[in-house]
C-alpha positions in Angstrom: 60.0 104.7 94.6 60.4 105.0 98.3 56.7 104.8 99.0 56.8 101.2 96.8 60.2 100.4 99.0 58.0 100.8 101.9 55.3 98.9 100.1 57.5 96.2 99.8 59.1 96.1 103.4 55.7 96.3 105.4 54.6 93.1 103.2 57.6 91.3 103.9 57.2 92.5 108.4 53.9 91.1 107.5 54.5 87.4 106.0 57.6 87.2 108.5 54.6 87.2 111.2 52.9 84.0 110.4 56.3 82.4 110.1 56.4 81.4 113.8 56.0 77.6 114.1 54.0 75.6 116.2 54.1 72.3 117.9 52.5 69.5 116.5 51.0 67.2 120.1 51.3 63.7 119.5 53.1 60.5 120.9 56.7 61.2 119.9 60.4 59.8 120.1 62.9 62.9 119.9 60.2 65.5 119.4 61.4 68.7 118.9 59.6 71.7 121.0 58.0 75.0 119.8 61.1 77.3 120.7 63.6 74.7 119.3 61.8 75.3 116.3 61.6 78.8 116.3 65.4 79.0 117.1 65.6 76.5 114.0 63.8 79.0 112.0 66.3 81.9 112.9 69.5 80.1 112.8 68.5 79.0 109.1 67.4 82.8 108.2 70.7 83.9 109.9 72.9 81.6 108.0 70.6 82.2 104.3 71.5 86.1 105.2 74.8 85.4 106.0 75.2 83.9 102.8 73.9 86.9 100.4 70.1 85.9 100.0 67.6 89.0 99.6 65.4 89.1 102.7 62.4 87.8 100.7 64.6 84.8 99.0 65.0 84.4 103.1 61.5 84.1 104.2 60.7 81.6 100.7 63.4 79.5 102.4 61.8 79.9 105.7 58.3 79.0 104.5 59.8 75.9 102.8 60.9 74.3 105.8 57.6 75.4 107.9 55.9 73.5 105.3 58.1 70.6 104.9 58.1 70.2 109.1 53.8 70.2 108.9 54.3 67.1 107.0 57.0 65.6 108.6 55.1 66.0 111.9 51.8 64.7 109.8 53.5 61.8 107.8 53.0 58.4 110.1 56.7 57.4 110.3 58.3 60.5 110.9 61.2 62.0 108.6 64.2 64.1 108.4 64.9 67.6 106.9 68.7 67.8 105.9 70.6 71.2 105.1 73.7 71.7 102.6 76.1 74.0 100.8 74.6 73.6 97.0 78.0 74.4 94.5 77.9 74.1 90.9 80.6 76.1 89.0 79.9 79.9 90.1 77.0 79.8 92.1 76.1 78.1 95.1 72.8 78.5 97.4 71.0 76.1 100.1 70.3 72.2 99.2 67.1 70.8 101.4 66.6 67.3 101.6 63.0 65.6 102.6 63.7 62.3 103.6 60.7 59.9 104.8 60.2 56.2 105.4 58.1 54.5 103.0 57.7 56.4 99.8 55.2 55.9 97.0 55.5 57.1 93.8 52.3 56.7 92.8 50.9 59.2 95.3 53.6 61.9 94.6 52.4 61.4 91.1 48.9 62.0 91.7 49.7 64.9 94.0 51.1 67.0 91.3 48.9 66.6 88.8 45.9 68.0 91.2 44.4 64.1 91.6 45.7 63.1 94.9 43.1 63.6 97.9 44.0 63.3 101.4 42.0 63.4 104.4 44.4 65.5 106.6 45.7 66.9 103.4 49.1 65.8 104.3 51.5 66.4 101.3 49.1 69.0 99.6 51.7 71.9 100.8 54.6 70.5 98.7 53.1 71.9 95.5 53.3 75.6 97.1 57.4 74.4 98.5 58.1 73.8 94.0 56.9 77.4 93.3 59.4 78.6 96.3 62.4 76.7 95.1 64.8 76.9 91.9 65.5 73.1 91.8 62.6 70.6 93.0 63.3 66.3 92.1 62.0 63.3 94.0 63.6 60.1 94.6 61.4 57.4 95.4 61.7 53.5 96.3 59.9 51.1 98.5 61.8 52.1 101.6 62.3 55.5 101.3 61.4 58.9 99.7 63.2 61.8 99.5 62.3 65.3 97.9 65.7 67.5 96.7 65.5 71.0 96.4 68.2 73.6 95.9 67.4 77.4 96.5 70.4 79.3 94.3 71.4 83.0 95.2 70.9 85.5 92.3 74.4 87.1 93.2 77.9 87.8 92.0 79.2 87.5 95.6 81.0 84.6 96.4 82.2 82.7 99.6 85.4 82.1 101.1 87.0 79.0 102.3 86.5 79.7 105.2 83.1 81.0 105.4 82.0 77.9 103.2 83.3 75.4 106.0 81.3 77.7 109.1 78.2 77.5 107.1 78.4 73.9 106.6 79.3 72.9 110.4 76.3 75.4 110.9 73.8 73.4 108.4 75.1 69.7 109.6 74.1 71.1 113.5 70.8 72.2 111.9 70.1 68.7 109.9 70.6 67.0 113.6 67.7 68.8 115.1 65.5 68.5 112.1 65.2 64.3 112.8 60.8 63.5 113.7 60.0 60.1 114.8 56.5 58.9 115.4 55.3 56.2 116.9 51.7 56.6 116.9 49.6 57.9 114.2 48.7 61.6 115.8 45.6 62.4 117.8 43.1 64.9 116.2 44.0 67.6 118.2 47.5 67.0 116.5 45.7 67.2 112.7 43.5 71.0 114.3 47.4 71.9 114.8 49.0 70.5 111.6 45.8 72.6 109.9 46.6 75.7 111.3 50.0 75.6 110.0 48.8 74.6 106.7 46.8 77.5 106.6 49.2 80.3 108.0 51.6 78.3 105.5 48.9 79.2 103.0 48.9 82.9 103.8 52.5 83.2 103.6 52.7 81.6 100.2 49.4 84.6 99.0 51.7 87.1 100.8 54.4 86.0 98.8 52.4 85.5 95.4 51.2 89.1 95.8 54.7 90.4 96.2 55.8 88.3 92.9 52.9 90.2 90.9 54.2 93.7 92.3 57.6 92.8 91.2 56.5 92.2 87.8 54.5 94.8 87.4 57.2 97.2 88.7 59.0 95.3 85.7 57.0 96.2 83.1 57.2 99.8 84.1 60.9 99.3 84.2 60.2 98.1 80.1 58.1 101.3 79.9 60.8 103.4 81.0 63.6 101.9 78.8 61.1 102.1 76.3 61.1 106.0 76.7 64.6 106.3 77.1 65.4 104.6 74.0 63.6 107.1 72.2 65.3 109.5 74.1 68.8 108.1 73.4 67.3 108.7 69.5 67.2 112.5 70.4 70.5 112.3 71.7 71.8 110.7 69.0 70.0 113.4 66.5 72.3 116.1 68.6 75.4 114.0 68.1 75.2 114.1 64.8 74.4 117.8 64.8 77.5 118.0 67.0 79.9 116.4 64.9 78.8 118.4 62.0 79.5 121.4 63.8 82.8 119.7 65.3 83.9 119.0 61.7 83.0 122.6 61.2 85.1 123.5 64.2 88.1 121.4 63.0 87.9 123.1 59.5 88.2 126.8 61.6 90.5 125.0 63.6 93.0 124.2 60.8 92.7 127.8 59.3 93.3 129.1 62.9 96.6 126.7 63.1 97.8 127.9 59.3 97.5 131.6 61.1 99.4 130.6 64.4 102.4 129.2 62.2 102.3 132.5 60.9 102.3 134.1 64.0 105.0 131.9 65.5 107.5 132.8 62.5 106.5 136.5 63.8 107.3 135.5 67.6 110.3 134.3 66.8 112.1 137.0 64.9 110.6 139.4 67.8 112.2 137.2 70.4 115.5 137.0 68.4 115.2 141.2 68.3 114.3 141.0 72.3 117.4 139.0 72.5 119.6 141.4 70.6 118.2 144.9 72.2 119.1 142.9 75.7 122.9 142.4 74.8 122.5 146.7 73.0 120.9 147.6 76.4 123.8 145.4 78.1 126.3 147.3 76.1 124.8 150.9 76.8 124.8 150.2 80.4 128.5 148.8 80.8 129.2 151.6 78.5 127.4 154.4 80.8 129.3 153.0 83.6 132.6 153.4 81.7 131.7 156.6 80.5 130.5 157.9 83.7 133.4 156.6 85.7 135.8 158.8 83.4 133.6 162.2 83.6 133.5 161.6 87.6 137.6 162.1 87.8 137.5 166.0 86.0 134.7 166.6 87.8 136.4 166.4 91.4 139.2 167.8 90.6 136.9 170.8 89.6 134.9 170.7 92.7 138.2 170.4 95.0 139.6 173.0 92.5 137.0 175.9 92.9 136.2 174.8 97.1 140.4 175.6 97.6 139.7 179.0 95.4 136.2 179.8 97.9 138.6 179.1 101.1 141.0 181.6 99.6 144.1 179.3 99.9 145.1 181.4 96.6 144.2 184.8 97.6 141.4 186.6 98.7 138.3 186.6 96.4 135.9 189.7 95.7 131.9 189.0 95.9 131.5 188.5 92.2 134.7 185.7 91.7 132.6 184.1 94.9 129.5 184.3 93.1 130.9 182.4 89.9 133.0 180.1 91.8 130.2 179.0 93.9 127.9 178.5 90.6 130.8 176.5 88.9 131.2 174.5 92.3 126.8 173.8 92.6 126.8 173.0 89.1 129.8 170.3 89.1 128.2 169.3 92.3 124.6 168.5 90.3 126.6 167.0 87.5 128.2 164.4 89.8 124.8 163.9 91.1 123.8 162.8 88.1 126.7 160.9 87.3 126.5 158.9 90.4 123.1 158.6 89.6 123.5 157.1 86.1 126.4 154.9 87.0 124.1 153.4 90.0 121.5 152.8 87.5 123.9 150.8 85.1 125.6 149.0 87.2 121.7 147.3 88.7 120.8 147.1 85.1 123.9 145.1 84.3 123.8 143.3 87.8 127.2 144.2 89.0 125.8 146.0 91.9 127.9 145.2 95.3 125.6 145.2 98.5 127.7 146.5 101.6 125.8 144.3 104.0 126.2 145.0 107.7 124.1 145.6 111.6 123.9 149.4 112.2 121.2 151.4 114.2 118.5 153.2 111.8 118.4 156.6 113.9 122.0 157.2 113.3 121.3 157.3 109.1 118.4 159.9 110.1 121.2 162.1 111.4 123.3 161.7 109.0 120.5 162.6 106.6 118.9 165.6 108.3 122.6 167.4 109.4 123.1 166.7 105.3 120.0 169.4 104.8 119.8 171.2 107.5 121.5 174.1 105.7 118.6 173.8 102.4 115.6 173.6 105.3 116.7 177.0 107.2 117.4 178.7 103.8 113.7 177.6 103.2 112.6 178.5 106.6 111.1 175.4 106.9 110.3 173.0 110.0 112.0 169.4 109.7 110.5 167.0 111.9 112.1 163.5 113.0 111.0 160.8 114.8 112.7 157.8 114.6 113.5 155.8 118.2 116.8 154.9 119.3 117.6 151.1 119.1 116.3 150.1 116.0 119.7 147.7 114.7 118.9 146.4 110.9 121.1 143.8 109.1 121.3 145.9 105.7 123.6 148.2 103.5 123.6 151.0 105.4 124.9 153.3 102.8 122.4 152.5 100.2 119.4 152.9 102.9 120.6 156.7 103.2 121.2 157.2 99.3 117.5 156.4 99.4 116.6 158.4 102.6 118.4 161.5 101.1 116.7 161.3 97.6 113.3 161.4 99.6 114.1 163.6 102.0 115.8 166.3 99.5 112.3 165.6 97.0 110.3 166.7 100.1 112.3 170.1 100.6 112.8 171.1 97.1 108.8 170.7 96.3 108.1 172.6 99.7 108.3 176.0 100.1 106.3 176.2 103.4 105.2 174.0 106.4 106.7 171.3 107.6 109.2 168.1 106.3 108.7 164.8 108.5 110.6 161.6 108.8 108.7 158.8 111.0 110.0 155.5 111.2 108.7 152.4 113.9 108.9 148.9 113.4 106.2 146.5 112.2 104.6 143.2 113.8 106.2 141.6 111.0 109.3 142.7 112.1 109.9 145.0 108.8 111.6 148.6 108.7 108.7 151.3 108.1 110.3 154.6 107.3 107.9 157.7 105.9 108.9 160.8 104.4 106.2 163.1 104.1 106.0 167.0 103.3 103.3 169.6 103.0 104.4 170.8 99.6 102.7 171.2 96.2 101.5 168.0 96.1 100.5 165.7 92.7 97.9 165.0 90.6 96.0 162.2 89.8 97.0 161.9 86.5 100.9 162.3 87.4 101.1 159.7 89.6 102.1 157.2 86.7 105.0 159.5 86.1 107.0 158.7 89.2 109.4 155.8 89.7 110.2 156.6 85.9 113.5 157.3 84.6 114.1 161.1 83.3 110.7 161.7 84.1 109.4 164.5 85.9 106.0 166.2 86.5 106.8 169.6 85.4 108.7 168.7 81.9 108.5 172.4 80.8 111.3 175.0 80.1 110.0 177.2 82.5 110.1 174.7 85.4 110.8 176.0 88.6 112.3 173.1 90.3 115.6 171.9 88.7 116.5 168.2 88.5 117.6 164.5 86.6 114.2 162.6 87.4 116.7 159.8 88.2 116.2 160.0 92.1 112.8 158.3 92.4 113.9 155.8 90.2 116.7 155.0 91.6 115.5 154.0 94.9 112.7 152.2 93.9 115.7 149.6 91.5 117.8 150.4 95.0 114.8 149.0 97.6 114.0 146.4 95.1 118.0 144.9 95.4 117.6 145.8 99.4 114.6 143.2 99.4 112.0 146.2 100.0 109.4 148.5 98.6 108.0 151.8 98.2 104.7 153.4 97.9 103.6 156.9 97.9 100.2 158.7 98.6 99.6 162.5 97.5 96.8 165.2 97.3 97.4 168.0 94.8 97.8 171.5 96.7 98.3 169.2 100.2 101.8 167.9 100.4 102.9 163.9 99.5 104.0 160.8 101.8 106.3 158.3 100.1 106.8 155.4 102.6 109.8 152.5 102.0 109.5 149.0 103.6 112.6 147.0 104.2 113.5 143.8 106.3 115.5 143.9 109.5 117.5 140.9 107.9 118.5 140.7 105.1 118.5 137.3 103.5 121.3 136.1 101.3 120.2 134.5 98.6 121.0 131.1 97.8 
């Protein structure tokens, strides 16, 4: 297609070559010149163009007027070309009028049906101007002749108001110019002239011709092609109808498929209502943990105030083995309380009655806290604890839960260690986030245990002969605690190596809305 475009565009640069107009000599009152008529030429192409006409519709309209000024320059009393807007109902296009003095009708006759002869062959041309134009009439009487044709555009587009008016001011200026009076019959060199425009009029209209015979044979491909579409629209067809019998198909699985999902819905819907209900039982176990737990905490201080008076001897001095017992009873109500704190913490998250103590307090003073706290369990270990946390760090956050979560880590990381070294590292991030790490060169965890942690009552060694005692709450715990703080925790390990668990939290806290 582009090399026919191209075709097409070279033979249209070719018959806008032998467009260019040339004087016609002779004795003449308001002859026009050479350039005025090329300028005529290219005003009337400008304003066709202007109006929406293809650029070969242009040069048709071009030719026209070459051909009707030959005769006017050849017809012995002169004439006038007159331009308009044409308008009838939805289109419009360009109306030429070919007036002359003196018309015959007997010789307009002759001329178009092939009898009429002329020695200068003046008037000959107008049969080529019908085949250019949509519209072609004569009007003929004794004193005048005059030759209407209207050129329509082949176009949806239509013209303004205001464009409409332009275009006819521009046509009316055009008319004025387009006025040939001759006095004088004209002088042979004026008929050599008049032939050579005949004849380059001639080549335009063969140029033009040959384009008309391209164009219709590109339409007959065209047919060809729709020709060969239609029988592939059959095909298609063939596979719509194969498609909606499978469709119908479809809709039949489609149906059984719904039938099923009703099912499945009545299914959903009784799970949901048993989701609902084990919601409110897990509600009522937690509230009722916290009750329970709050009770079991009173006894179990009084015991643990109890038995540290006895150990102080406030009642008497002790021997080794009442020491020895009271200091079991005293670890063991200490571990239950643990536990109890533990459980109640949990409950009250789960049942979202947990109150956040939020307030500004420096980071290295928890650590502190935290390592005097075990101090005593690392030298009975005769382990190395290593801190480094700078000076400075202030946090918005509740300070008390941050070390609840600090000491779980921190006592995890001495109890699995039994040599080597415990460290706590904590810096600030670019995102201006907490990093704290707790890290230990103890036993380490597997692979396959790491889905264990964070788990309630869950620990890695669930066996009676365990050495390491414990709730599995701890882990747990912080991770619901971090979570509420607006944090999060991650760990790393290598069985035999040692662990690092490692908590984010923000600087600021943000109250939420």
């Amino acid at each position: 297609m582009d090399e026919e475009n191209n075709g097409d565009k070279e033979n249209l640069k070719e018959t806008e070559a032998h467009l260019k107009p040339e004087t016609v000599k002779g004795e003449c009152m308001n002859a026009i010149e050479k350039t005025d008529v090329e300028k005529l030429l290219k005003n009337v192409k400008s304003i066709s163009t202007k109006m929406g006409f293809s650029n070969l519709d242009s040069i048709k309209i071009i030719t026209v007027i070459s051909e009707l000024s030959r005769n006017l320059y050849g017809h012995p009393s002169g004439g006038q070309i007159i331009f308009e807007l044409a308008r009838d109902k939805k289109k419009y296009g360009i109306k030429i009028i070919f007036k002359v003095k003196g018309g015959s009708n007997e010789s307009i006759s002759n001329l178009f049906c092939g009898d009429f002869k002329s020695k200068n062959e003046i008037g000959i041309g107008l049969i080529g101007v019908k085949k250019l134009i949509d519209d072609f009439r004569i009007e003929s009487n004794d004193m005048e002749m005059q030759i209407i044709m209207i050129k329509w555009i082949h176009s949806k587009k239509t013209l303004s108001t205001k464009l409409s008016s332009e275009i006819s001011k521009e046509f009316a200026k055009i008319s004025e110019s387009f006025i040939i009076v001759i006095e004088k019959h004209p002088k042979e060199e004026t008929l050599v002239d008049i032939e050579n425009i005949r004849k380059k009029n001639m080549i335009v209209w063969n140029l033009i011709n040959e384009l008309e015979k391209e164009l219709k044979n590109k339409n007959e491909l065209l047919k060809e092609t729709r020709k060969e579409l239609n029988i592939s629209n059959e095909e298609v067809m063939n596979v719509m109808t194969e498609l909606e019998n499978s469709n119908k198909k479809l809709q039949n699985t489609m149906e059984g498929l719904e039938r099923s999902n009703m099912k499945q819905k009545l299914y959903l819907d009784q799970l949901n209502h048993m989701n609902i209900r084990l919601k409110e039982l897990d509600q009522l176990k937690s509230m009722f943990l916290a009750s329970m737990s709050h009770e079991l905490r009173t006894p179990l201080n009084s015991i643990i105030g109890f038995t540290s008076w006895l150990l102080m001897g406030m009642e008497g001095d002790l021997n080794e083995e009442q020491k020895e017992q009271l200091s079991m009873v005293k670890s063991s109500a200490n571990l239950l309380l643990d536990l109890i704190n533990d459980i109640l913490d949990i409950s009250k998250i789960e049942a979202g009655k947990v109150d956040l103590d939020i307030e500004k307090f420096e980071i290295a003073e928890v650590v502190n806290d935290v390592v005097n706290s075990v101090l005593p369990l690392v030298k009975d270990k005769g382990l190395n604890l290593i801190y480094n946390v700078p000076e400075g760090i202030i946090i918005n956050n509740d300070k008390r839960r941050i070390k609840q979560i600090l000491m779980n880590l921190v006592s995890n990381a001495i109890k699995f260690t039994d040599q080597g070294n415990v460290k706590i590292e904590g810096k600030l991030l670019t995102n201006k986030d907490l990093e704290v790490i707790v890290s230990d060169s103890g036993i380490g965890i597997k692979k396959e245990d790491m889905e264990k942690l964070f788990k309630p009552f869950q620990q890695i060694d669930m066996s009676s002969t365990r050495r390491h005692a414990g709730t599995g709450l701890g882990l747990h715990l912080s991770k619901k605690l971090l979570n509420l703080l607006q944090g999060d925790i991650s760990v790393k390990s290598q069985f035999g190596k040692g662990s690092e668990f490692k908590f984010i939290i923000p600087i600021e806290f943000k109250e939420e809305v």
